[in-house]
N, C-alpha and C positions, 0 to 999 in steps of 0.2 A: 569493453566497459562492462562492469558486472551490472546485473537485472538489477540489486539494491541500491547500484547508483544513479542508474537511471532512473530510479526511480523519485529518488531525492531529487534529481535536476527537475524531471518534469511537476513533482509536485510545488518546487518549492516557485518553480515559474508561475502555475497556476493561480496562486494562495498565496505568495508572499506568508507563510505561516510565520506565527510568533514563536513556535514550536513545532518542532517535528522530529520522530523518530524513525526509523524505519530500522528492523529488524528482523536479521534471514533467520527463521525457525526450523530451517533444515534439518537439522541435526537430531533434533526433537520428533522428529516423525520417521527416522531410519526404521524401516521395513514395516510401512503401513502406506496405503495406497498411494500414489503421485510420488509418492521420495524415489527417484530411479538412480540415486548412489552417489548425483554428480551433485548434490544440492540446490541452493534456488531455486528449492519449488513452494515455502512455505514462509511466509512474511507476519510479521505484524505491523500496522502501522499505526504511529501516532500524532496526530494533526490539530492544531488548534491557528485556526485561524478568524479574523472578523469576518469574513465573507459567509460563513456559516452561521453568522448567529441570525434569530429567524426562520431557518432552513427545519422542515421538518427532518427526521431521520434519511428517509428514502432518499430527500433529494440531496441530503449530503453523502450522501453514498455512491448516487449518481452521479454527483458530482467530480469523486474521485475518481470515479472507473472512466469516466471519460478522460479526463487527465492523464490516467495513465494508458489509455487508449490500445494499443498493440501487444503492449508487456501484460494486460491482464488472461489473456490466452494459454501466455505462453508458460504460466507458472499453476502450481494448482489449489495451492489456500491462501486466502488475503483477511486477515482479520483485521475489523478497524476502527479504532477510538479516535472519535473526531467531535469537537468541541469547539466553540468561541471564545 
């Protein structure tokens, strides 16, 4: 299973989002640090879910990385718009 799908599974178990997108930006970073050829290393994600509203920034950040628990290691930029 690819990094970007697991990552939709695990987030969307998380959050139940009303939206979300996730998007490999791999390609976009071909010969700059973390790109090593095979891609998967550079994501955006986009998340709006009600469990976030409330939430200062930090902790909807924290929020996600824990969600995505293992996979965030293993890849090397997570950019992330997250909303209610």
């Amino acid at each position: 299973m690819s990094i970007r799908r697991e990552m939709e599974i695990r987030l969307q178990e998380a959050f139940n989002p009303s939206r979300l997108e996730v998007v490999d930006d791999s390609d976009s970073h071909i010969g700059h640090a973390g790109h090593d050829g095979q891609g998967e290393s550079h994501f955006n994600v986009m998340i709006r879910a009600e469990v976030f509203a409330g939430m200062n920034r930090v902790a909807q950040h924290r929020a996600v990385h824990k969600a995505l628990g293992d996979i965030v290691p293993r890849i090397h930029a997570l950019a992330l718009d997250i909303g209610s």
